[in-house]
C-alpha positions, 0 to 999 in steps of 0.5 A: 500500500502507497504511502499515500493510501495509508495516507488518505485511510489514516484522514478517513479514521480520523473523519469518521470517528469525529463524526461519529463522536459529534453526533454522540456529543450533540445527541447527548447534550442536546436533544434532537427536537431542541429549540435552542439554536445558539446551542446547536452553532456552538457545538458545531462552531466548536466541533469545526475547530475540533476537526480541523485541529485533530486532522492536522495533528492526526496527519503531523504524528501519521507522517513522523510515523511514517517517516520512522517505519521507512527509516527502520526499515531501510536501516542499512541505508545512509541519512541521505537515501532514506530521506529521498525515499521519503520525500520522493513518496511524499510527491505530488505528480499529475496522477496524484492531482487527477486521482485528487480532482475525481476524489473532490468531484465525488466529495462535491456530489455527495454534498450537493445531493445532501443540501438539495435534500435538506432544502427539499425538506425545508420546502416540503415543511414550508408548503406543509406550513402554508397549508396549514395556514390555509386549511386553518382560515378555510376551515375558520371560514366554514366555521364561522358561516355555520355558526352564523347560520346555526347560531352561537 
């Protein structure tokens, strides 16, 4: 496996399980029918720094790993070898560039489907909303006419 492979799998781990520990943080602290929104963006906004930071430590430890197994491992090369060892597998090249580009697109598409989604619900809830509205002052309507006509 490429070093970049290992890479990209040790992001994922590290992804995921701030993923997963955020929901288990916000569904603990914060019930999921909350009317508190300034609660909800301050977990997020907390959650967002979180993420970032722990990634670029997660890839700065992951990368002086790396860079100690390659050394253990080809012991008995000098200094200078293993450090072009290193630094030729920490390259970018064009196939790493076009592998990023349809790796972005696949992130982009996922994302956009997800807000497509959440504001399909936003608008279905809206048009729910303006019917109720509308069956409310309908049904107003009807009772009032009854009542006229039945009287009080």
């Amino acid at each position: 496996m490429t070093f970049k492979s290992k890479r990209t799998i040790v992001s994922m781990i590290t992804g995921l399980a701030l993923f997963v520990g955020y929901y288990l943080y916000v569904l603990k602290k914060l019930a999921p029918g909350s009317e508190d929104l300034i609660a909800w963006a301050i977990a997020t906004l907390i959650f967002i720094g979180v993420s970032v930071v722990a990634q670029i430590v997660i890839l700065i430890l992951f990368h002086i790993a790396m860079s100690i197994g390659m050394a253990v491992i080809d012991q008995e090369r000098d200094g200078e070898k293993i450090e072009r060892l290193i630094s030729s597998s920490t390259l970018e090249d064009e196939m790493d560039k076009m592998i990023s580009l349809k790796a972005d697109r696949v992130n982009l598409i996922c994302a956009s489907i997800g807000f497509m989604a959440a504001l399909g619900l936003v608008a279905l809830a809206l048009q729910i909303l303006f019917a109720a509205f509308a069956a409310g002052s309908v049904i107003s309507g009807g009772v009032s006419v009854y009542l006229y006509e039945k009287g009080v």
